[in-house]
C-alpha positions in Angstrom: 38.4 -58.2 -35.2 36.0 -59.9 -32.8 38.5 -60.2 -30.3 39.1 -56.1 -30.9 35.8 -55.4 -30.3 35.5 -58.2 -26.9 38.2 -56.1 -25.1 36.5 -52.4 -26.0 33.7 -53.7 -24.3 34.9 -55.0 -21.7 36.9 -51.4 -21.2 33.6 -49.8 -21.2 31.6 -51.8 -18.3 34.9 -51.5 -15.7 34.5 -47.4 -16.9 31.3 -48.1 -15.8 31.5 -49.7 -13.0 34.5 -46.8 -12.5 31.8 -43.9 -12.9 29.7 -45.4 -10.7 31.3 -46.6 -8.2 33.1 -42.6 -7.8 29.0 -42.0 -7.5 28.3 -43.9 -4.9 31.6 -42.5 -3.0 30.5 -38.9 -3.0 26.9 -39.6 -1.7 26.6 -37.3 1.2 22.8 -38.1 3.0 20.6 -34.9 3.7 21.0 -33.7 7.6 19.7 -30.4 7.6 16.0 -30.0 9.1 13.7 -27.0 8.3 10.0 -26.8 8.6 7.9 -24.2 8.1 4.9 -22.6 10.5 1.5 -20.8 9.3 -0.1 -18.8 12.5 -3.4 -17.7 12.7 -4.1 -16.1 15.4 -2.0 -17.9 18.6 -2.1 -21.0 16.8 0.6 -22.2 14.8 0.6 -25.4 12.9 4.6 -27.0 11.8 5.2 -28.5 8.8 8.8 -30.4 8.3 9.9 -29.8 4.5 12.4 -32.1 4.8 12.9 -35.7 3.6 14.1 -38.9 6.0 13.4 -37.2 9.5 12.4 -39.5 12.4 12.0 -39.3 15.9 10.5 -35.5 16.2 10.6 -33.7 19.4 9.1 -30.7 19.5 9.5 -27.9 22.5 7.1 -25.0 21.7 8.6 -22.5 23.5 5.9 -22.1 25.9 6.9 -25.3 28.2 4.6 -27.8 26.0 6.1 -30.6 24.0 5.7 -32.8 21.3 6.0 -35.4 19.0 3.8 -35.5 16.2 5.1 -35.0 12.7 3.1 -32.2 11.7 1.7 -30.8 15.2 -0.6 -27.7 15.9 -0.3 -25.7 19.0 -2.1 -22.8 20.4 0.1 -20.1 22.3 -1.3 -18.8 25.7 -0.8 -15.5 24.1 1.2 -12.3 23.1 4.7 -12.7 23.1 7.8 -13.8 21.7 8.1 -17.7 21.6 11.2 -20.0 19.7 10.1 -23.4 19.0 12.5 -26.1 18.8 12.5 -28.9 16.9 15.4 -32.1 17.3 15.0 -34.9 15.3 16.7 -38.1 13.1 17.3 -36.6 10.1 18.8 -39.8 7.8 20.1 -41.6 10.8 21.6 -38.1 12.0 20.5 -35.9 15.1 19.6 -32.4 14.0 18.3 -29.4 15.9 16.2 -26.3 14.3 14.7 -23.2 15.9 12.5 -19.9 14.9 11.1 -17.0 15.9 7.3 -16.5 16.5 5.6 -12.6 17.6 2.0 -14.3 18.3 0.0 -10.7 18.0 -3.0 -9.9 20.3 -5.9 -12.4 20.4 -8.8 -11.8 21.5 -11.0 -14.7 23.4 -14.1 -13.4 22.0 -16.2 -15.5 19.4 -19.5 -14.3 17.9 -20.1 -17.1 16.5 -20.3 -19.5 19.5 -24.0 -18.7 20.7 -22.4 -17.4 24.2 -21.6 -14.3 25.9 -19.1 -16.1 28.5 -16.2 -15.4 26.7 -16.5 -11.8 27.7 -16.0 -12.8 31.4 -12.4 -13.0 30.6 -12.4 -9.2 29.5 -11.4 -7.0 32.6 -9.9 -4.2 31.2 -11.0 -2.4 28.7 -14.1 -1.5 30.6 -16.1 1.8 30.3 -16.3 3.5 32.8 -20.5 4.7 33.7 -21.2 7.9 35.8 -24.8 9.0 36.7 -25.6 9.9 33.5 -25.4 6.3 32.7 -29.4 5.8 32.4 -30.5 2.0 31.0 -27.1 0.9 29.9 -25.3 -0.7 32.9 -22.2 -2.6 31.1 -19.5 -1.4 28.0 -16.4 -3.6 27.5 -14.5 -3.6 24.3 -11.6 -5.9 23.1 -9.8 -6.2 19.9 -7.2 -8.1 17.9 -5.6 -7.3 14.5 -8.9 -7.7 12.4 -11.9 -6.3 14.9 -12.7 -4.0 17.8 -15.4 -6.3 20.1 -17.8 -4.2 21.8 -20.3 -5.6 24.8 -23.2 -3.8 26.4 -25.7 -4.5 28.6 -29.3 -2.7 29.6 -32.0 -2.3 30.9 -34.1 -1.9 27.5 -36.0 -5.0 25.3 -34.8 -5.4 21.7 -38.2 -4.7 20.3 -38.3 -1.2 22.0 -35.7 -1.1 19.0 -33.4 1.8 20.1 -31.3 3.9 18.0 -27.5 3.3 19.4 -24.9 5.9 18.2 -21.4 5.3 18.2 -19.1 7.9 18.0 -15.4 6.7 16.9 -12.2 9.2 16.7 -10.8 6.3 14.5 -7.3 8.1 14.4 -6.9 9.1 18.1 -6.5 12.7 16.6 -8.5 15.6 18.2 -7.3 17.7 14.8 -9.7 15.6 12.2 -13.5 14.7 12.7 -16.1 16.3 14.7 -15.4 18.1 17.8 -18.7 17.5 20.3 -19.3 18.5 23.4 -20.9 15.2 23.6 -18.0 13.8 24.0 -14.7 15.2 24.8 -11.2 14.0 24.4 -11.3 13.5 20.3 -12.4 14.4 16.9 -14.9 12.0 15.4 -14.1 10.5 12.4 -16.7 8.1 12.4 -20.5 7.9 13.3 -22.4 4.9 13.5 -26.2 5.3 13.7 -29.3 2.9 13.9 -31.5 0.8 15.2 -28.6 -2.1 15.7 -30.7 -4.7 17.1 -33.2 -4.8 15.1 -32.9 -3.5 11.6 -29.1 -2.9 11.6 -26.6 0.3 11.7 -25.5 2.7 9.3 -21.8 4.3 8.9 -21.3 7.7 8.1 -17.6 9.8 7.9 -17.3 13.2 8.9 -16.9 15.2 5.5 -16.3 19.0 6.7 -13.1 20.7 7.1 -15.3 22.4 9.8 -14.6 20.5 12.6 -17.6 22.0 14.7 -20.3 21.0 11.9 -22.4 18.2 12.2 -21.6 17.0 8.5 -21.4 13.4 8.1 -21.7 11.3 4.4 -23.6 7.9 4.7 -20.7 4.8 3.6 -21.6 1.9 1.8 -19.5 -0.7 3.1 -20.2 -4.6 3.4 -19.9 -6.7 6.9 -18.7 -3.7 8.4 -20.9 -4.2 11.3 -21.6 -7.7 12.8 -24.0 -8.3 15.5 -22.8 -12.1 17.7 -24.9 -13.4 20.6 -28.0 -11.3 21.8 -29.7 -12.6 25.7 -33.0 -11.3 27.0 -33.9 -11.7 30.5 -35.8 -9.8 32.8 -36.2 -6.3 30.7 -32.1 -6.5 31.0 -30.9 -6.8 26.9 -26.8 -8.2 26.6 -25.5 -8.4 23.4 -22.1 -8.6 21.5 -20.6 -6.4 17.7 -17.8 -6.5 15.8 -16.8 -3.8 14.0 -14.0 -5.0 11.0 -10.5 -2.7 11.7 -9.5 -3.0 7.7 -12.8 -1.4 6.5 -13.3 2.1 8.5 -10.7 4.4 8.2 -8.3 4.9 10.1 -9.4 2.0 12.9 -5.8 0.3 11.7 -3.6 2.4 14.2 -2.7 1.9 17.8 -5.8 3.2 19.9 -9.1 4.9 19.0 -11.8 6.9 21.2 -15.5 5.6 21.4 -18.9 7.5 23.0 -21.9 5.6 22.9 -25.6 6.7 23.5 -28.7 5.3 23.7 -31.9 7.2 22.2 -35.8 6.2 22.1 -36.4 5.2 18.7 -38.2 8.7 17.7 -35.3 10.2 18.7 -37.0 12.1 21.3 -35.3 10.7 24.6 -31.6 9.9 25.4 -32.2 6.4 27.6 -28.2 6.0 28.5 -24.3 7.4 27.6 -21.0 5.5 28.2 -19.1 7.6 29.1 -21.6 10.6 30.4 -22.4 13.3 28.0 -20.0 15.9 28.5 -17.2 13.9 29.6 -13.5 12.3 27.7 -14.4 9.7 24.9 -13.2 6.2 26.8 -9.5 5.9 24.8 -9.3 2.3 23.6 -5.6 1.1 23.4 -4.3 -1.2 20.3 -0.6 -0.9 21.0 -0.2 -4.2 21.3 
């Protein structure tokens, strides 16, 4: 009986050793490589997700290189880029590409205490005509969250003027108010206050007549923010942001702005860019 029981045993550790050694056998290692990318903005950040990779070489798409394990790279901008990346995956060389759209970026920053940035903006430029009073500079920028506008007069902040910004948010002359203060659009949108010193309000045109002056006053939080603000010789340069997702309408592909400049009693217009009477400067976002 012992003896019975000495060779079922022994049966069961060569099955054993049988099972797995068949194991072992069919053991293929990994040798696919993936990673994954997070962009904000024109900077993307790579993350490999898989396991036993060595020896990473990274080609952006853009001429630069790498070869950090998990590297972050900022684009030069718009555009179409693949990144590449070969590397050891288990003792194996493996190549793996994507596709990146990097969307328009803007270079400005209110945060950064500095108005420099806006040297780098050259096109979207307002044209001034003689009508153009106190305010001698209007550029404007944008990316996919926020329309940048610049200005610079010839006015203090304390005089603390009223600024009114007229926006056709939807590039359509068939909605909003139709001015003769500015031509070209229908405005949607009217911003209104003393910006630089007690803030702005927003107001929506409410009137299916397009030729009344009917606007309703929005509540709506960090619409509006005000960046970097220089004095210097009675000459005022400052810097807004106005947040695309929270006005309607500022979403599409373009929208028209008119901007004035009034006495804070309202009883003299200092400035207008573009001149009263003239098209609404069309601001494109097809990018």
């Amino acid at each position: 009986m012992k003896k019975i029981k000495a060779t079922a045993l022994f049966c069961i550790v060569l099955l054993g050793i049988s099972i797995s050694s068949c194991k072992k056998d069919s053991y293929v290692p990994q040798t696919d490589l993936a990673y994954d990318v997070a962009v904000d903005g024109a900077t993307a950040t790579f993350k490999v997700t898989t396991t036993g990779v060595t020896n990473y070489q990274w080609d952006f798409g853009d001429g630069t290189k790498s070869t950090d394990a998990s590297p972050t790279h900022t684009y030069p901008g718009k555009g179409k880029y693949v990144p590449t990346l070969v590397a050891s995956v288990n003792g194996k060389t493996t190549e793996s590409s994507t596709v990146l759209r990097i969307a328009k970026v803007s270079p400005v920053k209110l945060n950064d205490n500095s108005l420099a940035d806006w040297d780098a903006i050259t096109q979207n430029v307002i044209p001034l005509g003689p009508n153009r009073g106190v305010v001698n500079a209007v550029k404007l920028d944008y990316d996919g969250n926020y329309v940048y506008i610049y200005m610079e007069m010839a006015r203090k902040k304390a005089d603390a003027d009223i600024f009114d910004f007229y926006i056709d948010s939807d590039n359509n002359p068939a909605t909003g108010l139709l001015t003769g203060t500015f031509t070209g659009g229908g405005y949607d949108i009217l911003l209104e206050g003393q910006l630089l010193t007690s803030g702005i309000d927003i107001f929506y045109h409410n009137s299916t007549d397009q030729t009344a002056f009917s606007f309703a006053q929005q509540s709506i939080a960090d619409a509006i923010k005000v960046g970097t603000v220089q004095e210097a010789n009675g000459v005022t340069k400052f810097e807004m942001s106005i947040a695309r997702g929270k006005l309607k309408g500022l979403t599409g592909t373009g929208a028209r702005f008119g901007i004035q400049v009034t006495k804070n009693d309202y009883s003299v217009l200092f400035g207008s860019a573009p001149d009263p009477g003239s098209s609404s400067f069309f601001l494109d976002m097809s990018e």
